[in-house]
PDB file of N, CA, C and O in Angstrom, chain B, residues numbered from 101:
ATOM      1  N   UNK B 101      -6.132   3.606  -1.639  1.00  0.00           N
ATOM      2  CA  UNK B 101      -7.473   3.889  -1.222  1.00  0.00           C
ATOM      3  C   UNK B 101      -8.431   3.182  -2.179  1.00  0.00           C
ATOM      4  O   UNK B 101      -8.567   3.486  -3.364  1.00  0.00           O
ATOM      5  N   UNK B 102      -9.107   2.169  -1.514  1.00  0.00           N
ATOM      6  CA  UNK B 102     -10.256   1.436  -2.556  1.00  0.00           C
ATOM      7  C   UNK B 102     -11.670   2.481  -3.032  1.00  0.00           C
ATOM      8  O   UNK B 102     -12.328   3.291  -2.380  1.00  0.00           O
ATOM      9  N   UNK B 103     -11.717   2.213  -3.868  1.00  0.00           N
ATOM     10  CA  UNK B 103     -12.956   2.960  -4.747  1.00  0.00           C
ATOM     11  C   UNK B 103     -14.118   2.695  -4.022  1.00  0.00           C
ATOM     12  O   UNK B 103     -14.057   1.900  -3.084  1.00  0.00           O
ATOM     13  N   UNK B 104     -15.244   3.281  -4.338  1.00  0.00           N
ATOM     14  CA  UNK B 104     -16.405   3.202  -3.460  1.00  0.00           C
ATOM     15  C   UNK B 104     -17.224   2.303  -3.718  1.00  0.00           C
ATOM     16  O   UNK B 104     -17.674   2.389  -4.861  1.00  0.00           O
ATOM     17  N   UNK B 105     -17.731   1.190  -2.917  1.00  0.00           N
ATOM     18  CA  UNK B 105     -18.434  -0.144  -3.310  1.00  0.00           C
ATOM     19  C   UNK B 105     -17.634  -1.101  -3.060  1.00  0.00           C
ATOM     20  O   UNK B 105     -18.047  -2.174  -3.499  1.00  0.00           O
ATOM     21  N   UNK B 106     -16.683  -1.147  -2.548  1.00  0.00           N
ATOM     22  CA  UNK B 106     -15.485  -2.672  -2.617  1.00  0.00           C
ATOM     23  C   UNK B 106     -15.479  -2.575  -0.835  1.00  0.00           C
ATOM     24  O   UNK B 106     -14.882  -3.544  -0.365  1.00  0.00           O
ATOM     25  N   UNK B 107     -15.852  -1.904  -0.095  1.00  0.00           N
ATOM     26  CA  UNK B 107     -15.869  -1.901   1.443  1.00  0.00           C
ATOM     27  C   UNK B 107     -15.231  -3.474   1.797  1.00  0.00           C
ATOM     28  O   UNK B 107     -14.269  -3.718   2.525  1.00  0.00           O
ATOM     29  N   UNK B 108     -16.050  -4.403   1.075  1.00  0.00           N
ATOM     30  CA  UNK B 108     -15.983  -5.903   1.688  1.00  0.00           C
ATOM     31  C   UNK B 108     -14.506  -6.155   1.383  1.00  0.00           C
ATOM     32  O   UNK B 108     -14.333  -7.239   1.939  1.00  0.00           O
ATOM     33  N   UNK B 109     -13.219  -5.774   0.781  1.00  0.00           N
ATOM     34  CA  UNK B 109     -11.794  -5.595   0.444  1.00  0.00           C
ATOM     35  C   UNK B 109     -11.313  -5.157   1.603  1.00  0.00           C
ATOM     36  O   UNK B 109     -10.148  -5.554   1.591  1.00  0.00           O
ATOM     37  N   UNK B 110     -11.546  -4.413   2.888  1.00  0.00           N
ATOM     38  CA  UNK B 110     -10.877  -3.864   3.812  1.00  0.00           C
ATOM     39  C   UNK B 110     -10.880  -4.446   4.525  1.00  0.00           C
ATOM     40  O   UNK B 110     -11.851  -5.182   4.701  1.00  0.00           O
ATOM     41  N   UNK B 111      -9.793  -4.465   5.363  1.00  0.00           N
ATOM     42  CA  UNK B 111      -9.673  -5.265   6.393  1.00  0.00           C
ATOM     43  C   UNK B 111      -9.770  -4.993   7.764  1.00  0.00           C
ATOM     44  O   UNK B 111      -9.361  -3.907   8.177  1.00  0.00           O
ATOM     45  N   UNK B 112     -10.211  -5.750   8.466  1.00  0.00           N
ATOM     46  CA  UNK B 112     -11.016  -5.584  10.302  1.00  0.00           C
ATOM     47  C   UNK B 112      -9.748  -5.352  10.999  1.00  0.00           C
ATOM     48  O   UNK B 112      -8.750  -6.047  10.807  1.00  0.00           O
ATOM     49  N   UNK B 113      -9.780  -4.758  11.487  1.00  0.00           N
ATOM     50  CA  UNK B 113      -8.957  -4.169  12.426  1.00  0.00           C
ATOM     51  C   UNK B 113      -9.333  -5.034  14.109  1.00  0.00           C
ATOM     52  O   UNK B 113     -10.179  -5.833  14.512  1.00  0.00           O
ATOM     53  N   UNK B 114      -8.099  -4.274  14.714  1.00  0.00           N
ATOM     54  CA  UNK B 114      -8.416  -4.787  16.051  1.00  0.00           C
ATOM     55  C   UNK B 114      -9.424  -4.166  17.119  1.00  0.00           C
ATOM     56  O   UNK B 114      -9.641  -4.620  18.242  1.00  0.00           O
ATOM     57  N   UNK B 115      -9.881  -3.259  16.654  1.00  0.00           N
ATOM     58  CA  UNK B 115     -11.086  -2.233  17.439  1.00  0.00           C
ATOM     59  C   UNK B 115     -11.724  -2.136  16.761  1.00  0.00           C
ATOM     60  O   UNK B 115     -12.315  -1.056  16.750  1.00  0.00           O
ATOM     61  N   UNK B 116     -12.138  -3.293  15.560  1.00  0.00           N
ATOM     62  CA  UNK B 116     -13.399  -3.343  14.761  1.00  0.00           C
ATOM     63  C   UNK B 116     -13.857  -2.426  14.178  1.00  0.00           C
ATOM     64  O   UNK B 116     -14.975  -1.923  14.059  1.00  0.00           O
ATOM     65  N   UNK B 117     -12.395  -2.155  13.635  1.00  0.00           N
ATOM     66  CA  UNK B 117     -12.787  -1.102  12.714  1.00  0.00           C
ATOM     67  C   UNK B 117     -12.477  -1.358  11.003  1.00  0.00           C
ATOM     68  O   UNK B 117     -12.475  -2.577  10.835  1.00  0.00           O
ATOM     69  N   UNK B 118     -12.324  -0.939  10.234  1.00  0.00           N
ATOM     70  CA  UNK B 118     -12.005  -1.353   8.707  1.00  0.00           C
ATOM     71  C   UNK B 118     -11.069  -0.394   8.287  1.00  0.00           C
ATOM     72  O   UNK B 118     -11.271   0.790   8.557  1.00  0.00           O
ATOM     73  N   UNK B 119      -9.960  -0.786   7.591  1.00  0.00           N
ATOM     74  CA  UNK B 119      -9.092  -0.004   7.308  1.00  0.00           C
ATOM     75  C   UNK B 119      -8.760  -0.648   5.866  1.00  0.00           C
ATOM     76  O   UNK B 119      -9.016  -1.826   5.616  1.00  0.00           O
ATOM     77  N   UNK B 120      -8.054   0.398   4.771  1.00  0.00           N
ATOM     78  CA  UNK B 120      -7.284   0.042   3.412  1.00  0.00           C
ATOM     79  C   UNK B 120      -5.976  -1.145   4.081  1.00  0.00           C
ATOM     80  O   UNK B 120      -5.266  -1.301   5.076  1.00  0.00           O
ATOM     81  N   UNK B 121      -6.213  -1.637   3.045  1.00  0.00           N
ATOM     82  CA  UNK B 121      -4.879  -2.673   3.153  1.00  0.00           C
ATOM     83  C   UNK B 121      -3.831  -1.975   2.970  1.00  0.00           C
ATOM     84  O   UNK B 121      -3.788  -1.052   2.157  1.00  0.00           O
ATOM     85  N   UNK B 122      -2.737  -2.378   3.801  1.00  0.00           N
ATOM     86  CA  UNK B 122      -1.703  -1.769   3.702  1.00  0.00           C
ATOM     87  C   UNK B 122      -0.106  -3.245   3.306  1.00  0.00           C
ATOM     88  O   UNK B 122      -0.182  -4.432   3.624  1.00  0.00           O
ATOM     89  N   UNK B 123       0.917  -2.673   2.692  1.00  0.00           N
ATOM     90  CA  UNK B 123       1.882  -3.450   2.155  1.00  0.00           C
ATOM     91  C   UNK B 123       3.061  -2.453   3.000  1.00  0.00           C
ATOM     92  O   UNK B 123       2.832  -1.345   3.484  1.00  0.00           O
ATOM     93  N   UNK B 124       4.223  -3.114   3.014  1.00  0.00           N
ATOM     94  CA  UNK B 124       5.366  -3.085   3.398  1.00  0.00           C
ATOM     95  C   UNK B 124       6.763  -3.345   3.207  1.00  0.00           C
ATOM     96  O   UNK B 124       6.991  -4.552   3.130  1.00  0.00           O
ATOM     97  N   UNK B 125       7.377  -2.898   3.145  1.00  0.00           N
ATOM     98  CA  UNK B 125       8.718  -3.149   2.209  1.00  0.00           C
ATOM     99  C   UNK B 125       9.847  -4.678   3.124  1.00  0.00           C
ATOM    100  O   UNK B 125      10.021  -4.392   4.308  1.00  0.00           O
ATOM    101  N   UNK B 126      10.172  -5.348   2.928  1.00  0.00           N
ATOM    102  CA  UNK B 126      10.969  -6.170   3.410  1.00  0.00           C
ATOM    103  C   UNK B 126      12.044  -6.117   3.772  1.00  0.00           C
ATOM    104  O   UNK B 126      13.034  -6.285   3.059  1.00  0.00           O
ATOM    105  N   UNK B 127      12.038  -5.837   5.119  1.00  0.00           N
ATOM    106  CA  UNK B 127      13.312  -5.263   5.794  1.00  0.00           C
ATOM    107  C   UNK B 127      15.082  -5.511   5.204  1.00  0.00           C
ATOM    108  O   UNK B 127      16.182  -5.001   5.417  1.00  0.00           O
ATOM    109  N   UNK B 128      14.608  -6.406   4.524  1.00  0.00           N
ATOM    110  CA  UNK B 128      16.054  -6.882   3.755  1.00  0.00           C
ATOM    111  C   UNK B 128      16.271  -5.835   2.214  1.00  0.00           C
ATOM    112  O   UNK B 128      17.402  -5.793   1.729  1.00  0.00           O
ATOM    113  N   UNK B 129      15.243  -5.121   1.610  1.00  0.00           N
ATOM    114  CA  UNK B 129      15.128  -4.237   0.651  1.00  0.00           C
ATOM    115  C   UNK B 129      15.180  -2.868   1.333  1.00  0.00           C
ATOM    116  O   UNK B 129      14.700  -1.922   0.708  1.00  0.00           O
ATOM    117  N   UNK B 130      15.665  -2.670   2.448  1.00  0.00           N
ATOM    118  CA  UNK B 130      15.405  -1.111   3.072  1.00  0.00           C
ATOM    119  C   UNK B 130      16.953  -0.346   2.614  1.00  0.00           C
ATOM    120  O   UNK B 130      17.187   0.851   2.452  1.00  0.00           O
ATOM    121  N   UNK B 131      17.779  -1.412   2.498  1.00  0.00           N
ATOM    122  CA  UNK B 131      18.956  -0.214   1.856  1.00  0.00           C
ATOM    123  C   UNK B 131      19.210  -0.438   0.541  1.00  0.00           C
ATOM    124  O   UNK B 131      20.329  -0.505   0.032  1.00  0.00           O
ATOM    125  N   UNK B 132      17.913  -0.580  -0.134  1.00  0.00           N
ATOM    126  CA  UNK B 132      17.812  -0.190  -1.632  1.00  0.00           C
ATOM    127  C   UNK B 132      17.461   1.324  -2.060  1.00  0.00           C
ATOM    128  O   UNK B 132      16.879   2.032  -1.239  1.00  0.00           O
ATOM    129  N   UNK B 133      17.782   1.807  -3.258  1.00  0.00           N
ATOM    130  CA  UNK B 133      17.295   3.033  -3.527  1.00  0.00           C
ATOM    131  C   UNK B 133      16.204   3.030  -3.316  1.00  0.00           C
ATOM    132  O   UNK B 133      15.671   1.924  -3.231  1.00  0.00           O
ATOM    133  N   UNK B 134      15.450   4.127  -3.154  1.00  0.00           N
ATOM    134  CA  UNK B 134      13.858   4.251  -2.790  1.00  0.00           C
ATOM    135  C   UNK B 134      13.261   4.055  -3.651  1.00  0.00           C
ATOM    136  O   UNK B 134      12.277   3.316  -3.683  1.00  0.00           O
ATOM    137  N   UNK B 135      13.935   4.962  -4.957  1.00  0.00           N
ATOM    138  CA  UNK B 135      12.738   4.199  -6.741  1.00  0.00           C
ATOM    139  C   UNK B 135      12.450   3.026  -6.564  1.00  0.00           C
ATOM    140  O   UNK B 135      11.251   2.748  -6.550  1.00  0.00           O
ATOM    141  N   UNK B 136      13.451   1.944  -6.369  1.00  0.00           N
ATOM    142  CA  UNK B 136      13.334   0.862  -6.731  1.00  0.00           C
ATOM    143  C   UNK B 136      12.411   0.160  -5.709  1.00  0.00           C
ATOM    144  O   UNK B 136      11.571  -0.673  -6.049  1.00  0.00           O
ATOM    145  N   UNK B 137      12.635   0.575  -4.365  1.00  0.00           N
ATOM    146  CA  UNK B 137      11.738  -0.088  -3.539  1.00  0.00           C
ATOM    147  C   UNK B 137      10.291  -0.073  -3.543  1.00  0.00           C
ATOM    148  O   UNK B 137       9.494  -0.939  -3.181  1.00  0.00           O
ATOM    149  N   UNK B 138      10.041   1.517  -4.204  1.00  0.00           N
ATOM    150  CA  UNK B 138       8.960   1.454  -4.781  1.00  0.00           C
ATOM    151  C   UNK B 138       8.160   0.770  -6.027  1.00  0.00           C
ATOM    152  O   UNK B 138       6.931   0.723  -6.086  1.00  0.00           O
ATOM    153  N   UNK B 139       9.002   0.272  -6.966  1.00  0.00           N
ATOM    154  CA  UNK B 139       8.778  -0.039  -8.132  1.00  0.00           C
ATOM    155  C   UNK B 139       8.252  -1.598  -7.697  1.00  0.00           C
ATOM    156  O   UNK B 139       7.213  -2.146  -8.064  1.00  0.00           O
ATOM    157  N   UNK B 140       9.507  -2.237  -6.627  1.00  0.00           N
ATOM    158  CA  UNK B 140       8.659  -3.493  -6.629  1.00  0.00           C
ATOM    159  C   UNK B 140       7.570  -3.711  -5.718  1.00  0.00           C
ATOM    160  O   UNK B 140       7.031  -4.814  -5.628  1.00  0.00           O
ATOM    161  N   UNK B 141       7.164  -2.559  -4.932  1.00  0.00           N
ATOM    162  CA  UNK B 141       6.063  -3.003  -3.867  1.00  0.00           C
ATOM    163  C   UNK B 141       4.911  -2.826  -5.259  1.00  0.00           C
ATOM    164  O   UNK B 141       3.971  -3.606  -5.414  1.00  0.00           O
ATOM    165  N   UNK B 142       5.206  -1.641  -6.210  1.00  0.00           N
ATOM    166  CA  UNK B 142       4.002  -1.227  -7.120  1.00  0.00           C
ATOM    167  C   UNK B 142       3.970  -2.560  -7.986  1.00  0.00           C
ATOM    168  O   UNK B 142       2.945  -2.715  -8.650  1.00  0.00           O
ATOM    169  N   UNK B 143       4.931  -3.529  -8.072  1.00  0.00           N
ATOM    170  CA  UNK B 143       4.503  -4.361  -8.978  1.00  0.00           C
ATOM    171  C   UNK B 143       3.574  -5.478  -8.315  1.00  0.00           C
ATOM    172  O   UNK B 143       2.742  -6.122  -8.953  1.00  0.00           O
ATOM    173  N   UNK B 144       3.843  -5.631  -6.859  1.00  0.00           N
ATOM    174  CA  UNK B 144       3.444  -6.680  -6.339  1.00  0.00           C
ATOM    175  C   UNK B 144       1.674  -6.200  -6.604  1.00  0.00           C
ATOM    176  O   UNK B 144       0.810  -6.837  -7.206  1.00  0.00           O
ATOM    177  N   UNK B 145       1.566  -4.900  -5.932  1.00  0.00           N
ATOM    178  CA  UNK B 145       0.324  -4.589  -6.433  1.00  0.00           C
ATOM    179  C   UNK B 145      -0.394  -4.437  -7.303  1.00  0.00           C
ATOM    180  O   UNK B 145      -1.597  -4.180  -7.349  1.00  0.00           O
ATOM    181  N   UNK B 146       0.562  -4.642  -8.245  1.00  0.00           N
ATOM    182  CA  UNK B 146      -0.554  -4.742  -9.714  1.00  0.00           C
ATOM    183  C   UNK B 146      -0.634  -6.228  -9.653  1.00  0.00           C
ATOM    184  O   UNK B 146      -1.043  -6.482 -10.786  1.00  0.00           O
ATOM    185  N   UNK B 147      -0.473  -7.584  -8.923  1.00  0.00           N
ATOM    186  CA  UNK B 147      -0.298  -8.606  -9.235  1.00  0.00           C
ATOM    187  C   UNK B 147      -1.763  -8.885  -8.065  1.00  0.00           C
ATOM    188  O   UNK B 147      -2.387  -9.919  -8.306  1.00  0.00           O
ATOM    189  N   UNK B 148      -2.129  -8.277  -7.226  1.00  0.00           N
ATOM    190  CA  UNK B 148      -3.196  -8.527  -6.137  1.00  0.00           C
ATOM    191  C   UNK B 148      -4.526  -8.121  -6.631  1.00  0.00           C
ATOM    192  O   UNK B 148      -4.708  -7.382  -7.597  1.00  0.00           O
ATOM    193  N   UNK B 149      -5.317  -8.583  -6.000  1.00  0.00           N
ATOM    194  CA  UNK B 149      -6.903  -8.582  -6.314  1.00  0.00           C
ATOM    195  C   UNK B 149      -6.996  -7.273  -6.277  1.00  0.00           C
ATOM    196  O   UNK B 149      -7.929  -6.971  -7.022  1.00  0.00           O
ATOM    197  N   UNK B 150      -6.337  -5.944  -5.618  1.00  0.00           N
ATOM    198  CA  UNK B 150      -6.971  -4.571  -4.737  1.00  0.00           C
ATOM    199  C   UNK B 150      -6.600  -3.979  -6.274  1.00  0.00           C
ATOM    200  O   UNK B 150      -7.076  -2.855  -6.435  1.00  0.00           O
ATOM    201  N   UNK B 151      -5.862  -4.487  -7.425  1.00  0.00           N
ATOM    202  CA  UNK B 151      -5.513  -3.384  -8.708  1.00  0.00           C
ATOM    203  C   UNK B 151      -6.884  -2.753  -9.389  1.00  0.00           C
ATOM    204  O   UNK B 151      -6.926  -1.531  -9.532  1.00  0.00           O
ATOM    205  N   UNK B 152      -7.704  -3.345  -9.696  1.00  0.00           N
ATOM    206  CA  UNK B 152      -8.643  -2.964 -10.343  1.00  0.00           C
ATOM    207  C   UNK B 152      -9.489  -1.864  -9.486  1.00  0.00           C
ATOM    208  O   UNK B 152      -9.801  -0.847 -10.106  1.00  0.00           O
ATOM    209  N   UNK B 153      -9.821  -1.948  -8.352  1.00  0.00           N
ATOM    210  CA  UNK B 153     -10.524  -1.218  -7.128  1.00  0.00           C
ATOM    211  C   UNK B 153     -10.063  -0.267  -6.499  1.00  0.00           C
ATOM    212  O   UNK B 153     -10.665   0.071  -5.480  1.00  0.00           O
ATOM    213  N   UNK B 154      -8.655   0.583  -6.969  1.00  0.00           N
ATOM    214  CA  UNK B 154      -8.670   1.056  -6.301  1.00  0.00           C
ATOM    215  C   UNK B 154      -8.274   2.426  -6.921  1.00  0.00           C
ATOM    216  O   UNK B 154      -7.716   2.455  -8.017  1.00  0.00           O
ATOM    217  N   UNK B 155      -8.538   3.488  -6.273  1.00  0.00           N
ATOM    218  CA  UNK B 155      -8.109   4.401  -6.850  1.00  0.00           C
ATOM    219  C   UNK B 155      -7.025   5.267  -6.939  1.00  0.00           C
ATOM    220  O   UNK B 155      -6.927   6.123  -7.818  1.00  0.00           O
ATOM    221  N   UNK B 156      -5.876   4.999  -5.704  1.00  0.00           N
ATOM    222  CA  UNK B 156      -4.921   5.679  -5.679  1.00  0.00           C
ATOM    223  C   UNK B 156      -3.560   4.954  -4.507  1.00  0.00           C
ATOM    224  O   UNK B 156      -3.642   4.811  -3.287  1.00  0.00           O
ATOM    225  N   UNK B 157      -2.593   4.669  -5.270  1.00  0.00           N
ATOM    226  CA  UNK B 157      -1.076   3.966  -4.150  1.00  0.00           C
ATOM    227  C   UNK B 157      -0.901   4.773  -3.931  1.00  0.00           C
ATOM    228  O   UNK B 157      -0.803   5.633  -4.806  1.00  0.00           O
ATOM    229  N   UNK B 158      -0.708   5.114  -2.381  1.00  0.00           N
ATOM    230  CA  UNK B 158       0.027   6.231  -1.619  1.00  0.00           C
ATOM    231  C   UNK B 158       1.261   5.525  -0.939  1.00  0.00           C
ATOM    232  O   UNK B 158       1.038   4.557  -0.212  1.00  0.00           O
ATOM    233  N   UNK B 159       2.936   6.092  -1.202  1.00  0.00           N
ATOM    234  CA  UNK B 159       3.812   5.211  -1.028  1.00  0.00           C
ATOM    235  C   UNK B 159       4.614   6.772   0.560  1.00  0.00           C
ATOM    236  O   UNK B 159       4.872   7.973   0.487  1.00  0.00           O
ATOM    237  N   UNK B 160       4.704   5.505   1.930  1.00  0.00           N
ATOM    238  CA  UNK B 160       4.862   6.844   3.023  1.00  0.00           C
ATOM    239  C   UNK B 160       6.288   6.228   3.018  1.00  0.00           C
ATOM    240  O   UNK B 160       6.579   5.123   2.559  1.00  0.00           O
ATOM    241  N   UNK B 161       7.298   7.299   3.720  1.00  0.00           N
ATOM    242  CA  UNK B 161       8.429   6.646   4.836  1.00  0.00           C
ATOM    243  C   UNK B 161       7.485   6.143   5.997  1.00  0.00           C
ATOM    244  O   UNK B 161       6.510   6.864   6.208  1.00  0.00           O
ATOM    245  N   UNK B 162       7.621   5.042   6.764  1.00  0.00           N
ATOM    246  CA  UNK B 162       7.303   4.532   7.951  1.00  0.00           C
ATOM    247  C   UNK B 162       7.836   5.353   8.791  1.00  0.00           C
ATOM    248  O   UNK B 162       7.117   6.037   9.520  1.00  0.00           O
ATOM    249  N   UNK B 163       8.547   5.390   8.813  1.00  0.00           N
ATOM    250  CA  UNK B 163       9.667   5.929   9.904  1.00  0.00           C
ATOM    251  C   UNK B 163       9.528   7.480  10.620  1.00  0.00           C
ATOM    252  O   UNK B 163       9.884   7.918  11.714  1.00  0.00           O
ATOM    253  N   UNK B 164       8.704   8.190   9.237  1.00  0.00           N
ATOM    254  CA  UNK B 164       9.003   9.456   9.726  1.00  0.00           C
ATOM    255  C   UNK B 164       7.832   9.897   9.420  1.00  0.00           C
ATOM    256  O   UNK B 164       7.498  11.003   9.846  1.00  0.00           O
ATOM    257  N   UNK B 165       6.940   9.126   8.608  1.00  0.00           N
ATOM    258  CA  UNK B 165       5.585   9.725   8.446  1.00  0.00           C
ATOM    259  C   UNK B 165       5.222  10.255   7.007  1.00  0.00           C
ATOM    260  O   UNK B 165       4.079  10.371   6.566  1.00  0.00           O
ATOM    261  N   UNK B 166       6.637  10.618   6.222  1.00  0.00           N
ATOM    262  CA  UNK B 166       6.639  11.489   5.318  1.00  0.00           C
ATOM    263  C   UNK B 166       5.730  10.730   4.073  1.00  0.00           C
ATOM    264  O   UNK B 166       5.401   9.546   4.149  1.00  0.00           O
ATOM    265  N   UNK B 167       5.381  11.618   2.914  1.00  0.00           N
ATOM    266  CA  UNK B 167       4.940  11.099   2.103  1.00  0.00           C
ATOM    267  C   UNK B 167       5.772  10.713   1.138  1.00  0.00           C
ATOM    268  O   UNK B 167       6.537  11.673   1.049  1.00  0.00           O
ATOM    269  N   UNK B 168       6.051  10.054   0.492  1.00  0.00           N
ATOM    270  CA  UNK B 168       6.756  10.163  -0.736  1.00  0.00           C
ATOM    271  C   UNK B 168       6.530  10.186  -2.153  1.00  0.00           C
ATOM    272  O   UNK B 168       7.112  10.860  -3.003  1.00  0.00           O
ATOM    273  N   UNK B 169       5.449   9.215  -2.310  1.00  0.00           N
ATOM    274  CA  UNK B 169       4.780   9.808  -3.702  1.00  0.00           C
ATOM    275  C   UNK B 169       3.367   8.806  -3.590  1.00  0.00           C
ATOM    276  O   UNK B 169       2.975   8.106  -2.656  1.00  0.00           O
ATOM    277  N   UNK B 170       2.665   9.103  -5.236  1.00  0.00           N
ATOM    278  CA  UNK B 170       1.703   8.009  -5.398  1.00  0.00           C
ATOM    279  C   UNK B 170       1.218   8.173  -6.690  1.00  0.00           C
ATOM    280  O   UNK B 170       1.120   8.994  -7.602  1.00  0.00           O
ATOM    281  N   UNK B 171       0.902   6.788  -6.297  1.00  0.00           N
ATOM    282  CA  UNK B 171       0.404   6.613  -8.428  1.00  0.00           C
ATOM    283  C   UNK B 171      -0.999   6.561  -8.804  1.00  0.00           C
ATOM    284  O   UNK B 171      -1.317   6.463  -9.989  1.00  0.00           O
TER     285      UNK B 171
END
């Protein structure tokens, strides 16, 4: 979730709307342990413009909706 003032960071949607950027795990890393899958999506994100702006990684299962954690 980006911090308040960075609006121009979100991205347009298809019904023109604005939404948080979202990341995704690479279907070839899905039968990794989950720590780990998390560890490298969190690194990629500390490597992107959105690190400084934002205030909170929320990491879901896709699949089922669930939450799993956040940093």
């Amino acid at each position: 979730m980006l911090k308040n003032g960075n609006s121009e960071l979100k991205l347009k949607t298809t019904n023109n709307r604005y939404a948080n950027p979202v990341w995704y795990s690479p279907l070839s890393k899905n039968r990794k342990p989950i720590q780990l899958i998390i560890d490298s999506m969190y690194k990629r994100f500390e490597k992107s413009i959105y690190k400084g702006v934002t205030n909170k990684v929320i990491f879901y299962n896709n699949s089922t909706k669930e939450l799993i954690t956040s940093k």
